[in-house]
C-alpha atoms as a printed R data frame, in Angstrom:
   type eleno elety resid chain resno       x      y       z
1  ATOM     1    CA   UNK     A     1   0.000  0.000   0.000
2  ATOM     2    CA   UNK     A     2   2.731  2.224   0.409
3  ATOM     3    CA   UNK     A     3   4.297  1.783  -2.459
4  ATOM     4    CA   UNK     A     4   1.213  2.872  -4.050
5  ATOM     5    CA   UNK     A     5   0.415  6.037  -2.275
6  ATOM     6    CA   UNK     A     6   4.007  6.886  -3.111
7  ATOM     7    CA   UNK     A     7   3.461  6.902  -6.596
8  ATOM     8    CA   UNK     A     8   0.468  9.059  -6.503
9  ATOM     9    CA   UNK     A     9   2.067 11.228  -4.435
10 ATOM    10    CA   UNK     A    10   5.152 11.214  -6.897
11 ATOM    11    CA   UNK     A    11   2.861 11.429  -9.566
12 ATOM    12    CA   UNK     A    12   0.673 14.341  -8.879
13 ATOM    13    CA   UNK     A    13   4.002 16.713  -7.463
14 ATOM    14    CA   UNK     A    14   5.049 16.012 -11.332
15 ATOM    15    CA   UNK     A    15   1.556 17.111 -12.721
16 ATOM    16    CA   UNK     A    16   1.412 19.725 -10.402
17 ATOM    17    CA   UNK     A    17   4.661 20.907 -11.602
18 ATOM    18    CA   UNK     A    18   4.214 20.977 -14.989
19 ATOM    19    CA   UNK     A    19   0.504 21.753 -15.289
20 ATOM    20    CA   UNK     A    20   0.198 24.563 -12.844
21 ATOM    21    CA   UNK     A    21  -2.317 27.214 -13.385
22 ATOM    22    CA   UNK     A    22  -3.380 25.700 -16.430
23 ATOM    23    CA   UNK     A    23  -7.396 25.056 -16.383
24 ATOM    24    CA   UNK     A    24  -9.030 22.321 -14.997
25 ATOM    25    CA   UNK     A    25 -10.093 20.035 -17.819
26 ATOM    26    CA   UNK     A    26  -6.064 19.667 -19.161
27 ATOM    27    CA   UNK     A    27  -5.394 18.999 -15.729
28 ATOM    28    CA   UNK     A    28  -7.840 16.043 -15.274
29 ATOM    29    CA   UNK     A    29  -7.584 14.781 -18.368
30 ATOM    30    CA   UNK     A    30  -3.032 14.748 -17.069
31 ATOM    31    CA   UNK     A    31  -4.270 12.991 -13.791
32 ATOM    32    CA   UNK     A    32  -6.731 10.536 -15.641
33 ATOM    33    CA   UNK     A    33  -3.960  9.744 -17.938
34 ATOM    34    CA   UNK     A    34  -0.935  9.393 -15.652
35 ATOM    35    CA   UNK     A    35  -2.252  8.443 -12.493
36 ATOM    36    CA   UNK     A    36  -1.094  4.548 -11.330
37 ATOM    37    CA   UNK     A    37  -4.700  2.655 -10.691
38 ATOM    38    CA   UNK     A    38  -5.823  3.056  -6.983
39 ATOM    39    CA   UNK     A    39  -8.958  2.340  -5.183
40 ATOM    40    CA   UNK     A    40 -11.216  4.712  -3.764
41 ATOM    41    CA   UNK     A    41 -10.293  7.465  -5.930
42 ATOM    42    CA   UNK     A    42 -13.025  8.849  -7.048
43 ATOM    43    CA   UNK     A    43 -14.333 11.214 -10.012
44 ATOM    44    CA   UNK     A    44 -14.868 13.896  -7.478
45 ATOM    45    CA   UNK     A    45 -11.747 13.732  -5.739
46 ATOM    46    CA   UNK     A    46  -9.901 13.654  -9.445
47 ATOM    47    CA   UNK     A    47 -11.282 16.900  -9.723
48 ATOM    48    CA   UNK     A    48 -10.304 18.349  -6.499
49 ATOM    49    CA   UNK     A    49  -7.084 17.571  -7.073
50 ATOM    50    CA   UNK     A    50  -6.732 19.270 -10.577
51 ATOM    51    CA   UNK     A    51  -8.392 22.126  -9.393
52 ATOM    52    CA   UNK     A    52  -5.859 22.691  -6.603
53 ATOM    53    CA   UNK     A    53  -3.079 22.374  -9.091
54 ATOM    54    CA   UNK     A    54  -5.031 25.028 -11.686
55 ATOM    55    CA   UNK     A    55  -4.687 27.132  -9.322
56 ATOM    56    CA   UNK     A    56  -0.815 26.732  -8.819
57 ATOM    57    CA   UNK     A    57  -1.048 24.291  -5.406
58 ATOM    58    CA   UNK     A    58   0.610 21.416  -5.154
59 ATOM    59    CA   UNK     A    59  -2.172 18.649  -3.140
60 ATOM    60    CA   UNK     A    60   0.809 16.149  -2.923
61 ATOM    61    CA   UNK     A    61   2.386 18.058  -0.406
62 ATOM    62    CA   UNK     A    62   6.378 16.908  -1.615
């Protein structure tokens, strides 16, 4: 499990680098793209995630 969480984690810092402030749909379509299959992530929480990073944050907290 912690393996996994790692590579979201690792994963989303990248988006977030390269994809910050751009909007919201190129971001989820980045995260639906690169993100390693987990469970329990959901639609909605996709979206909170790429909106944070639209908006220049970085939700993976690296």
């Amino acid at each position: 499990m912690h393996d996994t969480e790692e590579a979201l984690f690792m994963t989303v810092h990248g988006i977030a680098e390269r994809l910050a402030g751009q909007p919201v749909p190129v971001v989820m379509d980045a995260l639906t793209r690169q993100l390693p299959p987990a469970p329990g992530i959901a639609v909605a929480e996709l979206r909170r995630i790429a909106e944070e990073i639209s908006v220049g944050r970085d939700p993976s907290g690296l």
